[in-house]
PDB file of N, CA, C and O in Angstrom:
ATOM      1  N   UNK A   1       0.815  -1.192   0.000  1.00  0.00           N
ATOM      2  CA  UNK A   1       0.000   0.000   0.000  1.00  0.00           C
ATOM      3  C   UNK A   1       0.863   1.263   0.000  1.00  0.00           C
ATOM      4  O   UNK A   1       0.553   2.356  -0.473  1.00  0.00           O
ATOM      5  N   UNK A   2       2.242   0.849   0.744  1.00  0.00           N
ATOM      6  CA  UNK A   2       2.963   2.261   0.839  1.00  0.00           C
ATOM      7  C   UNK A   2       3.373   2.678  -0.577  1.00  0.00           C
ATOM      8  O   UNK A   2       3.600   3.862  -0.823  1.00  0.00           O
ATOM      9  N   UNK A   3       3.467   1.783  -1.454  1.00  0.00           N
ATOM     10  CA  UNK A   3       4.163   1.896  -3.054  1.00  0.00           C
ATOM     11  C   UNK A   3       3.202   2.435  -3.930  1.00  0.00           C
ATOM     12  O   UNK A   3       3.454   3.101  -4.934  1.00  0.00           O
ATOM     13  N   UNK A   4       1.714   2.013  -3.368  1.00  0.00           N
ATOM     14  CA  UNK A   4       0.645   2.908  -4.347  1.00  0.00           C
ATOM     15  C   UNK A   4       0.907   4.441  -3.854  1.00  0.00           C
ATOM     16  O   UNK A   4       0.978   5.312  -4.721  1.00  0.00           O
ATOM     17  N   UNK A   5       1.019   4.709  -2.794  1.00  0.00           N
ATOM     18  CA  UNK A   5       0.761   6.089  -2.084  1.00  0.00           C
ATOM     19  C   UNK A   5       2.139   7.086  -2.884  1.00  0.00           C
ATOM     20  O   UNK A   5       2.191   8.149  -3.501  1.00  0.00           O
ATOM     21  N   UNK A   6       3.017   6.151  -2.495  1.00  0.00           N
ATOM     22  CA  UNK A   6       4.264   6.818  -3.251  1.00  0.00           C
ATOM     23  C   UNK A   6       4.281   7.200  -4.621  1.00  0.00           C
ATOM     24  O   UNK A   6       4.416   8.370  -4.978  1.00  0.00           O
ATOM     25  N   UNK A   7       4.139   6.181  -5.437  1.00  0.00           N
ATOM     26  CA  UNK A   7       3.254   6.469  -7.208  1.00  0.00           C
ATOM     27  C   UNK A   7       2.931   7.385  -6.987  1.00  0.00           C
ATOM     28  O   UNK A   7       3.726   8.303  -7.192  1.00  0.00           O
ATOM     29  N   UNK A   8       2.041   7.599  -6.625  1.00  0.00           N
ATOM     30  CA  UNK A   8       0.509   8.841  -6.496  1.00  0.00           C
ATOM     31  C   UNK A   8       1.465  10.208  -6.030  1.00  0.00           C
ATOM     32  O   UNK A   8       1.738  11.066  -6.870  1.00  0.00           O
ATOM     33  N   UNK A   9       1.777  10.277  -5.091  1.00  0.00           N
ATOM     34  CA  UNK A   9       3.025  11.196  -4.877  1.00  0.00           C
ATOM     35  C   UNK A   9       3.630  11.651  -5.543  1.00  0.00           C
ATOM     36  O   UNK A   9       3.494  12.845  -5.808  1.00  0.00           O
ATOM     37  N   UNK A  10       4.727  10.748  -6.196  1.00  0.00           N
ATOM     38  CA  UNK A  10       5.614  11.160  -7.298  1.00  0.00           C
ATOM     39  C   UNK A  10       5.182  11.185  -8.532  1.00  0.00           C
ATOM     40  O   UNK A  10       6.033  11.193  -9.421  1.00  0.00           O
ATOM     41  N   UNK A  11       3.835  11.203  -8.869  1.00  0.00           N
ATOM     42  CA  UNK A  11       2.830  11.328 -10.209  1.00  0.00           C
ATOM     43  C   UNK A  11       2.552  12.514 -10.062  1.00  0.00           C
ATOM     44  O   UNK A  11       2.645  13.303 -11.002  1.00  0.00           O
ATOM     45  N   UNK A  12       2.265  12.777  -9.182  1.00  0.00           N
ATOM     46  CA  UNK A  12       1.426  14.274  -8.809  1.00  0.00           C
ATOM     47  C   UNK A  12       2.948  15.665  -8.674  1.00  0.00           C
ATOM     48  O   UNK A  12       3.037  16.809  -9.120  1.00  0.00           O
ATOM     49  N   UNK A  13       3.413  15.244  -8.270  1.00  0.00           N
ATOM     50  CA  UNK A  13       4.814  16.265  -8.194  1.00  0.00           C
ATOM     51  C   UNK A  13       5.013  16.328  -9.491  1.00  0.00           C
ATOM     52  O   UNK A  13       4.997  17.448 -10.003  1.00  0.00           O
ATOM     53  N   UNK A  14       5.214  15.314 -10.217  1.00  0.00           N
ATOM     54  CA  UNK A  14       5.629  15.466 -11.869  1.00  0.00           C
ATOM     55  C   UNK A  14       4.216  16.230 -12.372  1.00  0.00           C
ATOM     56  O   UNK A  14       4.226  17.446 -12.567  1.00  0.00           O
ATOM     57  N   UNK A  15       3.447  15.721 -12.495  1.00  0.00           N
ATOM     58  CA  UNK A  15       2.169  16.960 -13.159  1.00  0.00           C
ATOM     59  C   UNK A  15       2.388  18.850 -12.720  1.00  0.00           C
ATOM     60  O   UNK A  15       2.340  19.804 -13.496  1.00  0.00           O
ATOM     61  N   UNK A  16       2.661  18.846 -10.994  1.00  0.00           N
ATOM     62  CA  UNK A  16       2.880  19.457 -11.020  1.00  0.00           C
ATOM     63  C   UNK A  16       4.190  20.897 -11.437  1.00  0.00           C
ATOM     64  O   UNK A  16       4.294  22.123 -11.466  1.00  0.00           O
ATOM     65  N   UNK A  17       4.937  19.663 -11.680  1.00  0.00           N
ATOM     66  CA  UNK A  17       6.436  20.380 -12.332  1.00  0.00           C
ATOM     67  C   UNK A  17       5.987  20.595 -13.774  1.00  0.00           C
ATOM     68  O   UNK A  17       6.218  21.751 -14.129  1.00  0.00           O
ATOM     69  N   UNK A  18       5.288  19.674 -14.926  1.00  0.00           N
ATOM     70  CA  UNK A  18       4.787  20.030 -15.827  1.00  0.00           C
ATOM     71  C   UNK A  18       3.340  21.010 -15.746  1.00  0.00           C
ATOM     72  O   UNK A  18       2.524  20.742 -16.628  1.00  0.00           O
ATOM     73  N   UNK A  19       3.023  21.896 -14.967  1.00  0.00           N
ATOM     74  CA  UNK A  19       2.097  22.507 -15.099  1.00  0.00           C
ATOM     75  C   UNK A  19       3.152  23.923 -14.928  1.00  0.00           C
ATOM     76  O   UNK A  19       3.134  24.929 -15.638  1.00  0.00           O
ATOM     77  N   UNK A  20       3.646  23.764 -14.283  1.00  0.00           N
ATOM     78  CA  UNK A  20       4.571  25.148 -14.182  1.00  0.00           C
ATOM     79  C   UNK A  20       5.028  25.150 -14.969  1.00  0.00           C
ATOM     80  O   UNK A  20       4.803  26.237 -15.501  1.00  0.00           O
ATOM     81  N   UNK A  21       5.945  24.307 -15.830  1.00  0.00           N
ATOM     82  CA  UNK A  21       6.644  25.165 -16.711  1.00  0.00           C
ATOM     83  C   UNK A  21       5.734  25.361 -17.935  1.00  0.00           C
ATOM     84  O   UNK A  21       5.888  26.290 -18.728  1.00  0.00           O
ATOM     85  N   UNK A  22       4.829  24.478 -18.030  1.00  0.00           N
ATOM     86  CA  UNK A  22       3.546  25.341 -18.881  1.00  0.00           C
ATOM     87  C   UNK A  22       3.498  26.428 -19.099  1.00  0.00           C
ATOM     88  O   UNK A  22       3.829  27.048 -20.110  1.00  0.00           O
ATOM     89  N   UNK A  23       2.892  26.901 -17.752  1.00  0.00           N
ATOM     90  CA  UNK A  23       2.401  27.831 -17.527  1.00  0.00           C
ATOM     91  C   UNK A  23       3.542  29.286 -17.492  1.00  0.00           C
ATOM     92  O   UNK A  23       3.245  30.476 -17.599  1.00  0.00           O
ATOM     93  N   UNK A  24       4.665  28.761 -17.335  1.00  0.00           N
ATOM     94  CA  UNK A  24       5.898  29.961 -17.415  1.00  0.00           C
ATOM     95  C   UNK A  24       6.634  29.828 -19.327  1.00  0.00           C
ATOM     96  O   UNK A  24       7.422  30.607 -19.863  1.00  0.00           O
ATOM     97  N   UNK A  25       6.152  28.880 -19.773  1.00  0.00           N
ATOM     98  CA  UNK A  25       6.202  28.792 -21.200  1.00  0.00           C
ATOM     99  C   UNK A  25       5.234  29.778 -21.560  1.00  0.00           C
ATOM    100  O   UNK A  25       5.577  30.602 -22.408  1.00  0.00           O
ATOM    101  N   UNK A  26       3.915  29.858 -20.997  1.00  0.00           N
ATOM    102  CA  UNK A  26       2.622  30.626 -21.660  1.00  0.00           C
ATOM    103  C   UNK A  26       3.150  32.183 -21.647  1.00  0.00           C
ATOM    104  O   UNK A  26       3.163  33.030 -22.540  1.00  0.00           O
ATOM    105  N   UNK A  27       3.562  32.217 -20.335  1.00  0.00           N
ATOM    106  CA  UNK A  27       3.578  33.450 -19.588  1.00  0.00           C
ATOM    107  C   UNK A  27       4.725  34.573 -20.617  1.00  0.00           C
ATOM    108  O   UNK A  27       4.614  35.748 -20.965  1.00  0.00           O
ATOM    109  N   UNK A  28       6.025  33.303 -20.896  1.00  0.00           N
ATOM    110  CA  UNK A  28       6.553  34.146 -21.590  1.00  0.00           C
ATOM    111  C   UNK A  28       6.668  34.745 -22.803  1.00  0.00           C
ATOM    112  O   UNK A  28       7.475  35.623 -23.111  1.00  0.00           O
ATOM    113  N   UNK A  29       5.599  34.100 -23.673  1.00  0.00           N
ATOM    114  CA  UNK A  29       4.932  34.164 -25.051  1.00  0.00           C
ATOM    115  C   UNK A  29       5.496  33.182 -25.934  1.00  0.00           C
ATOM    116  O   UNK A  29       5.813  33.416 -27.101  1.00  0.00           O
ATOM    117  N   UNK A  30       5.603  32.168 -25.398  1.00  0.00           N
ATOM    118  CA  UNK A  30       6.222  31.432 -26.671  1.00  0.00           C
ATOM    119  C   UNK A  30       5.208  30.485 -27.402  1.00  0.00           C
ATOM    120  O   UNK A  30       5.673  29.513 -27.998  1.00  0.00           O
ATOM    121  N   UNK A  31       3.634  30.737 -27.395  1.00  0.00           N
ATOM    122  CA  UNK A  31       2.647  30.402 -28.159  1.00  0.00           C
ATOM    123  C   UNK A  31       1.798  31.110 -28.554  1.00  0.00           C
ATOM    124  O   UNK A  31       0.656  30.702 -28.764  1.00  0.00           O
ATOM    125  N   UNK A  32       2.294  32.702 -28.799  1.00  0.00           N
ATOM    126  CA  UNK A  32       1.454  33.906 -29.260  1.00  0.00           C
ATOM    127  C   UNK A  32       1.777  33.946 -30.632  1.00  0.00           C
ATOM    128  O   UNK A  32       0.874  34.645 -31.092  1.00  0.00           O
ATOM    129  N   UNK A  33       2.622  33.576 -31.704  1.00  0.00           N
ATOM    130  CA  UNK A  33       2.707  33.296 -33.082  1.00  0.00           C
ATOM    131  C   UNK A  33       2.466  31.924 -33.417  1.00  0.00           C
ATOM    132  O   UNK A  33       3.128  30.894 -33.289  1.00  0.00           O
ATOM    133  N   UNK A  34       0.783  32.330 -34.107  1.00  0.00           N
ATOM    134  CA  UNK A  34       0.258  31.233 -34.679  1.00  0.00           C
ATOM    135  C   UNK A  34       0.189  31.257 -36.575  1.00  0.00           C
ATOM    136  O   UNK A  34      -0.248  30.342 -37.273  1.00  0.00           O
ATOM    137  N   UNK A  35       0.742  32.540 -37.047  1.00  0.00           N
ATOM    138  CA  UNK A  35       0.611  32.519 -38.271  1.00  0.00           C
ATOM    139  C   UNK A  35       1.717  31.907 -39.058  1.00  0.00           C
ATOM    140  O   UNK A  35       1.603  31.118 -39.996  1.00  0.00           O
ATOM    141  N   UNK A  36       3.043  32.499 -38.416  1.00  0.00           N
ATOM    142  CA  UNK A  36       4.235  32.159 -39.184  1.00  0.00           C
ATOM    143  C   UNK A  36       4.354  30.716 -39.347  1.00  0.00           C
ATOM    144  O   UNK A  36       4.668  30.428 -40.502  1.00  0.00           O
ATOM    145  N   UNK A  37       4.163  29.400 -38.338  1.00  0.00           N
ATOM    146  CA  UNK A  37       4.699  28.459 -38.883  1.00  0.00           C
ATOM    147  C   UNK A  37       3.948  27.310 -40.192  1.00  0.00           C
ATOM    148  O   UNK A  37       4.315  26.316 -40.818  1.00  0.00           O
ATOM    149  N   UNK A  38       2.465  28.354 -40.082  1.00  0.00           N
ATOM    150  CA  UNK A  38       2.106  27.258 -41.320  1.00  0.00           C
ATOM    151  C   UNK A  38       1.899  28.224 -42.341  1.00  0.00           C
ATOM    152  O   UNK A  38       0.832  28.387 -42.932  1.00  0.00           O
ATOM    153  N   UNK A  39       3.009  28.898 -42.544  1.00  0.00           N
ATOM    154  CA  UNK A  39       3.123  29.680 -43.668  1.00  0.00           C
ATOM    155  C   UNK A  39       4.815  29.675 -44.316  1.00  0.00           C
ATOM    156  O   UNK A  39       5.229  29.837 -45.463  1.00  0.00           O
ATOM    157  N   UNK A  40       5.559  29.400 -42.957  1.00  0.00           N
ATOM    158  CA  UNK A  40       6.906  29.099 -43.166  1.00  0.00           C
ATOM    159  C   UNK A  40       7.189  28.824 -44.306  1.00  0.00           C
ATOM    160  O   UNK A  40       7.607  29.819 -44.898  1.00  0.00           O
ATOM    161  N   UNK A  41       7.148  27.534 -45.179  1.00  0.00           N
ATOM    162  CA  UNK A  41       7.266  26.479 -46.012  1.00  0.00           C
ATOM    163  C   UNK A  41       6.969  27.302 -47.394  1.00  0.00           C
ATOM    164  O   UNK A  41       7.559  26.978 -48.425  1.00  0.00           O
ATOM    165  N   UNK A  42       6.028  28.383 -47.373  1.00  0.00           N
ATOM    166  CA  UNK A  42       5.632  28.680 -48.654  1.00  0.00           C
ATOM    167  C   UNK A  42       7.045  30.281 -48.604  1.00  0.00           C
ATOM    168  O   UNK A  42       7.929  30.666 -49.369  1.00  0.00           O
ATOM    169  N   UNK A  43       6.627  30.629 -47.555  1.00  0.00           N
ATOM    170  CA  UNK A  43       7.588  32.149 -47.691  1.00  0.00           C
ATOM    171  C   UNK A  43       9.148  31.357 -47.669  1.00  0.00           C
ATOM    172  O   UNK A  43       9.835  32.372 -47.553  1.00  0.00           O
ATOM    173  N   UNK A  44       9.788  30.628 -47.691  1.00  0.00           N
ATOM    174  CA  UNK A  44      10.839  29.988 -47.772  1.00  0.00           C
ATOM    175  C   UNK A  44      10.954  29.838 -49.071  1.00  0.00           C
ATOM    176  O   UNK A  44      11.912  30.344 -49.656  1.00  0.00           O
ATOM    177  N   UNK A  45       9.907  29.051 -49.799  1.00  0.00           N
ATOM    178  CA  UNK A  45       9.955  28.824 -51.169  1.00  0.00           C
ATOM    179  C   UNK A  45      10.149  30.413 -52.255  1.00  0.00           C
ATOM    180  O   UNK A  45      10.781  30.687 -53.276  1.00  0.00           O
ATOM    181  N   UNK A  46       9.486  30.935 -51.602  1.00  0.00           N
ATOM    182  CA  UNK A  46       9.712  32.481 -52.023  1.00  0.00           C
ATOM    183  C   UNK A  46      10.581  33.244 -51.966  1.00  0.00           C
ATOM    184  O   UNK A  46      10.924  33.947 -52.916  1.00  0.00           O
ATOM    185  N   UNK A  47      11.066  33.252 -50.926  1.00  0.00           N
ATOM    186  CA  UNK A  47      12.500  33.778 -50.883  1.00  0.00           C
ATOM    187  C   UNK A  47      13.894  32.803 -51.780  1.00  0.00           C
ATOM    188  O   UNK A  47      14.884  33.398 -52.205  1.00  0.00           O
ATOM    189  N   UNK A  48      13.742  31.502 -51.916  1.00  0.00           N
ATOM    190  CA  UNK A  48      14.376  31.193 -52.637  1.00  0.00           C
ATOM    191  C   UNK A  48      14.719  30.984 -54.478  1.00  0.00           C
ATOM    192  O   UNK A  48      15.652  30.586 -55.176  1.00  0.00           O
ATOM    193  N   UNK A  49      13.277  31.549 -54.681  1.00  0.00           N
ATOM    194  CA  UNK A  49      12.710  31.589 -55.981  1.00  0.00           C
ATOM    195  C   UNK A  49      13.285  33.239 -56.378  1.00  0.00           C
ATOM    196  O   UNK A  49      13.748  33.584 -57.465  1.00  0.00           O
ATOM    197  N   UNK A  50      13.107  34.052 -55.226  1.00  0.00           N
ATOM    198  CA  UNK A  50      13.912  35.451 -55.705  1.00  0.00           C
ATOM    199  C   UNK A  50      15.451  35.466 -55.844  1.00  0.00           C
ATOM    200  O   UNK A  50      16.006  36.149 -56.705  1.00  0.00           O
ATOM    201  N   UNK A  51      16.157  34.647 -54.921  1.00  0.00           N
ATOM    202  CA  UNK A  51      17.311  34.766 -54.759  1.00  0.00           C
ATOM    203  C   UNK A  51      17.815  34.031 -56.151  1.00  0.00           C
ATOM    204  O   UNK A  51      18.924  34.300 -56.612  1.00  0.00           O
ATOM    205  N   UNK A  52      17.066  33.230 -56.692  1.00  0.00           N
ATOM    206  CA  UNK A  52      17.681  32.870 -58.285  1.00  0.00           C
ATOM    207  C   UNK A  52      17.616  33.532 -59.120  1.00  0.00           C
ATOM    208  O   UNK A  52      18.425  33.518 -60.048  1.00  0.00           O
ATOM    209  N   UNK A  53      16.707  34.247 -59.041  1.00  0.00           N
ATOM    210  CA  UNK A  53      16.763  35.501 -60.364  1.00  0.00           C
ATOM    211  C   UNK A  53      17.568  36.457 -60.368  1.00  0.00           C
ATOM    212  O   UNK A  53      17.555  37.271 -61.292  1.00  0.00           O
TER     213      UNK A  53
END
């Protein structure tokens, strides 16, 4: 029983270490640009299509 309790313990500390740095990921904006990366691929192609001419 002591080994379930412990699991549960050290499950819950880890969620909680992954909720913080979540949340200090959010905080510092590093999921406020949603346009550039599914546009990447084409403006890449573009810029390389100028640089040949």
């Amino acid at each position: 029983m002591v080994a379930l309790y412990l699991t549960i313990f050290i499950s819950l500390i880890i969620a909680l270490i992954f909720l913080v740095l979540f949340l200090s990921s959010v905080k510092t904006g590093q999921y406020e640009d949603t346009y550039t990366p599914s546009v990447r691929m084409v403006l890449d192609e573009f810029d390389e299509e100028k640089k040949q001419e």
